[in-house]
C-alpha positions in Angstrom: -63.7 65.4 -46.0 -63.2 68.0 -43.7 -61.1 67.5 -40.1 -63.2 66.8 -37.3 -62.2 69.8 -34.2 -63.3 68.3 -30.8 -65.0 70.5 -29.1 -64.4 72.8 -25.6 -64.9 70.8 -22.6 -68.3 72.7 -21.5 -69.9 69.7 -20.6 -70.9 70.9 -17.3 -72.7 73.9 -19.2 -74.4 72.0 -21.7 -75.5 68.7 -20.5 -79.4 68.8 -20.2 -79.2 67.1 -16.7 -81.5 68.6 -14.1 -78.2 70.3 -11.7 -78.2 70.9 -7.9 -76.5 74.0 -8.3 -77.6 77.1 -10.0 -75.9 78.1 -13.5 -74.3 80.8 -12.2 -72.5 78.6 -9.2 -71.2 75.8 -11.9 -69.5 78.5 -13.9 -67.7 79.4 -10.6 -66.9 75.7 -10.1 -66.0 75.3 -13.3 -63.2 78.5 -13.3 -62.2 77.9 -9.6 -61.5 73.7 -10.1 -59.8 74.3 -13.7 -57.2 75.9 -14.9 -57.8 75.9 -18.5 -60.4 74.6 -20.7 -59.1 71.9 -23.4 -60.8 69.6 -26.0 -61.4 66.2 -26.3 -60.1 63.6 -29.0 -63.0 61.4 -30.4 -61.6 58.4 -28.3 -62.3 60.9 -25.2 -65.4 62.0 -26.1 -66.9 58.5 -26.7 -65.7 58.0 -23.0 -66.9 60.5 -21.3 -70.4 59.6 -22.9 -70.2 56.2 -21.9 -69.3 57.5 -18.3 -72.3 59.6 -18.6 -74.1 56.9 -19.4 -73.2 55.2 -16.5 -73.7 57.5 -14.0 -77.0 58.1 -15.4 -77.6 54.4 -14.6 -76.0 54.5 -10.9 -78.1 58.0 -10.1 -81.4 56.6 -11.0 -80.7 53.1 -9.5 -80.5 55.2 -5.9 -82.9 57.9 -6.2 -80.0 60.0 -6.2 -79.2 63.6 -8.3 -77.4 63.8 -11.2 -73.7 64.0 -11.7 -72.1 66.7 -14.0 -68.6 66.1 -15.6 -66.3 68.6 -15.6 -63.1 67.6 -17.4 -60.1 69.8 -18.1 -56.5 70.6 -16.9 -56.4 71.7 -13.3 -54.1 72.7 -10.8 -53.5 70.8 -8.0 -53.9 66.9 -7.3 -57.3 65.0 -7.4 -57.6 65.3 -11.3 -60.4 62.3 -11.0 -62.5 63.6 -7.7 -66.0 63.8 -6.9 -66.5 68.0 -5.7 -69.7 69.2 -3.9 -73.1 69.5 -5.6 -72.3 66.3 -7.6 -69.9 68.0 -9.8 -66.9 65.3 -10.9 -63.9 67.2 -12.4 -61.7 64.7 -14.5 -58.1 65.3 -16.4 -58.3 64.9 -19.9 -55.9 61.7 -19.6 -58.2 60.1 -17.3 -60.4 59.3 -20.7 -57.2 57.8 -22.6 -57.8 54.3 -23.8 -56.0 52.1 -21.8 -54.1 48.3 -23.0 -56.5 44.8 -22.6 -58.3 44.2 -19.7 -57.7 47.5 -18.3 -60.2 50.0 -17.6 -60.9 53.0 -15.2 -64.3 52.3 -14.3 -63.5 51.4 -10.9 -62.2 54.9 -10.3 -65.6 56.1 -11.3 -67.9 53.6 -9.4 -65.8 54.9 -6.2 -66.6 58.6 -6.7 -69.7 57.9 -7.8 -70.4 55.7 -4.3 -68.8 58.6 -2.4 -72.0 60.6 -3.7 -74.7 58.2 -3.6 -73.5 57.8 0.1 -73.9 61.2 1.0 -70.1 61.7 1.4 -69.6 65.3 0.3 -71.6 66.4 3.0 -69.1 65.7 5.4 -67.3 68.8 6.8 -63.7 69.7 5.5 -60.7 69.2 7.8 -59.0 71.9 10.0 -56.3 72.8 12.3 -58.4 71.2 15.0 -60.2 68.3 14.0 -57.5 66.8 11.0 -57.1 63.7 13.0 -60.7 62.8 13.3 -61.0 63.8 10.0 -58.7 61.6 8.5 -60.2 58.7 10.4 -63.6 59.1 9.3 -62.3 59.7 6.1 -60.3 57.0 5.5 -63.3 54.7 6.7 -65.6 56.7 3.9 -62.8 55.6 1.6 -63.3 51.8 2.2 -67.2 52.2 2.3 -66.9 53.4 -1.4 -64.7 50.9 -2.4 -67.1 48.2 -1.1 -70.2 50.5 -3.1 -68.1 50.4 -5.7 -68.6 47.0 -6.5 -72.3 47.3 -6.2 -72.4 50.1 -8.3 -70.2 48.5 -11.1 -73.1 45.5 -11.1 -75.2 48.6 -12.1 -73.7 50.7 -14.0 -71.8 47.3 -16.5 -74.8 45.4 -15.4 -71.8 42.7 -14.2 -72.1 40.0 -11.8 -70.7 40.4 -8.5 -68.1 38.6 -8.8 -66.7 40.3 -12.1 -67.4 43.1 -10.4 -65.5 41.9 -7.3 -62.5 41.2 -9.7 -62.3 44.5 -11.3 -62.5 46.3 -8.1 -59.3 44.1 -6.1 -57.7 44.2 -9.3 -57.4 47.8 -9.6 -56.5 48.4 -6.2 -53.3 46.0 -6.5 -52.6 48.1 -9.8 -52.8 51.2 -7.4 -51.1 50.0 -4.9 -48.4 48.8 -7.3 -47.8 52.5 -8.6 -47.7 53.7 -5.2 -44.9 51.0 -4.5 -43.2 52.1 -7.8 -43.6 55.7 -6.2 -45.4 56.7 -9.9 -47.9 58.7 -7.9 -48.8 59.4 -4.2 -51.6 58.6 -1.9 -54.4 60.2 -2.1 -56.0 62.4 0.6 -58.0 61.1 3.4 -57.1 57.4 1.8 -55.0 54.9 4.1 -51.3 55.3 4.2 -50.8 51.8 3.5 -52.8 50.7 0.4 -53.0 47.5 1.8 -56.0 48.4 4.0 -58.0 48.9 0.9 -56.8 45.5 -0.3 -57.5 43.6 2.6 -61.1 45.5 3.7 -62.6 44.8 0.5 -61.5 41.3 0.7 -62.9 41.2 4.3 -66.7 43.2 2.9 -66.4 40.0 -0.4 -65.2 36.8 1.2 -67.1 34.6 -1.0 -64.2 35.2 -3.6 -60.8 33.8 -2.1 -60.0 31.9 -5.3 -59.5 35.3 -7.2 -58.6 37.4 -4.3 -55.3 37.6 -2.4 -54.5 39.2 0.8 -51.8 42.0 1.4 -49.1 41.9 1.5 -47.9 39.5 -1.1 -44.7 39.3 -2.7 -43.9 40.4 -5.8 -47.8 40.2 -6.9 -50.8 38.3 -6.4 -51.0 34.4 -7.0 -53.2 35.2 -10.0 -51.3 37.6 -11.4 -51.1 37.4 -15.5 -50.5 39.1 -18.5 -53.3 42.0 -19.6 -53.9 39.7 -22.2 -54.2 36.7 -20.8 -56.3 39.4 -18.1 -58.7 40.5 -20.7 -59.7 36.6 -21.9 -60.4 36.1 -18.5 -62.4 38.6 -17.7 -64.3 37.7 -20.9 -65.5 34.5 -20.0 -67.1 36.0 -16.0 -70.9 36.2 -16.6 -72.2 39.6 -17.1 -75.2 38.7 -14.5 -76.1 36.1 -12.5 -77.3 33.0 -13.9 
C-alpha cells in the first residue's frame, strides 16, 4: 500500500463554492495573507471538511455568501481570522485534534458571526480614528461572541444551552492562556478578557448554574477535569426537547 501525500493547501482555489471575489483577487489574497503553502495531515483534512461543512450550514441558514478557507503558515498574528470577501485564513495547527471535551468550534462560530453580521465592512483603524475604532470594535467582538452561540445551534445543531456551555467555556480557557501569558490579546478584543466573560453571561442569563462571573479565583466553580468535561457535555441535549 502505497503512502498517502496530503495534498497543497489550495482550498481556496479549488473549492466549487460560488466566491465574492474574482479568481484572480483570491490568488492575491492567498500570496499576500500567507507565507508559504503547506499540506495537511489526514486528521487536518477531515477537519477542515467538517469546518466546511459547517459554515456551509451557518451561510445558508442567513442568506449569507460563502466562506472560503484559506489555511497555511503566515506571517504575522491572527492565524484563525475572518479577512474581507469572506475569506478565513487558518494555521495549519488550528486543525490539530485537541484532548476530551475540547474543541475549536467556538473560534469558528465567532468569525463566522463576524461575517454573517456584516463586520468586515467596517472601515480599518488610523492615526485619527484608533480610539473609536477600538470601541466599536471591541463591541463587534462581544456581538460575535453572543452570535456565536446561535450559530453553534446551527452549525452542531446543539441546544442553546450546550451551545451556551461551549462558548463560556472557551472563553475561560482563553482567558486562562492570557493569564498564563501563553498568547496575547487579540486586536480590537477587550484588554481584560473578563468583559467577554461577563457580556456573554449578561446576553445568556438563563444559565447561572453553569456559568460563573469574572473574576473568579483560581477557576470557575464548575471547573473539572477534560474528561470528566467531555461526559458532561455528552449527556446536554443536542436540541431542544
Amino acid at each position: 500500500m502505497s503512502k498517502r501525500t496530503p495534498r497543497p493547501l489550495l482550498r481556496a482555489l479549488t473549492r466549487p463554492h460560488r466566491s465574492v471575489l474574482p479568481h484572480a483577487v483570491q490568488c492575491a489574497a492567498l500570496a499576500a495573507l500567507l507565507a508559504g503553502c503547506t499540506s495537511l495531515t489526514p486528521t487536518q483534512e477531515a477537519r477542515l471538511d467538517d469546518w466546511q461543512r459547517f459554515a456551509d450550514r451557518v451561510t445558508a441558514r442567513y442568506h449569507a455568501s460563502n466562506v472560503t478557507f484559506l489555511v497555511g503558515t503566515q506571517s504575522g498574528p491572527g492565524a484563525g481570522a475572518m479577512r474581507p470577501g469572506g475569506l478565513m485564513t487558518l494555521s495549519p495547527n488550528t486543525l490539530d485534534a485537541l484532548g476530551p471535551g475540547q474543541s475549536r468550534d467556538f473560534l469558528l462560530a465567532h468569525e463566522l458571526a463576524h461575517w454573517v453580521l456584516g463586520h468586515g465592512a467596517a472601515a480599518p483603524p488610523n492615526e485619527t480614528n484608533a480610539i473609536e475604532w477600538q470601541r466599536d470594535q471591541e463591541a463587534r467582538e462581544l456581538e460575535a461572541n453572543a452570535e456565536a452561540v446561535k450559530i453553534l445551534m446551527v452549525g452542531r445543531g446543539w441546544s442553546e444551552r450546550k451551545a451556551f456551555f461551549h462558548a463560556h467555556s472557551y472563553l475561560w480557557s482563553y482567558r486562562g492562556g492570557v493569564v498564563a501569558r501563553r498568547y496575547g490579546i487579540p486586536a480590537g478584543h477587550p484588554s481584560d478578557p473578563c468583559v467577554e466573560i461577563n457580556d456573554l453571561i449578561r446576553r445568556y442569563p438563563r444559565y447561572p448554574h453553569i456559568s460563573e462571573p469574572c473574576p473568579s479565583w483560581p477557576e470557575p466553580r464548575w471547573a473539572m477535569t477534560a474528561v470528566e468535561l467531555d461526559a458532561r457535555s455528552q449527556t446536554l441535549p443536542d436540541a431542544p426537547p
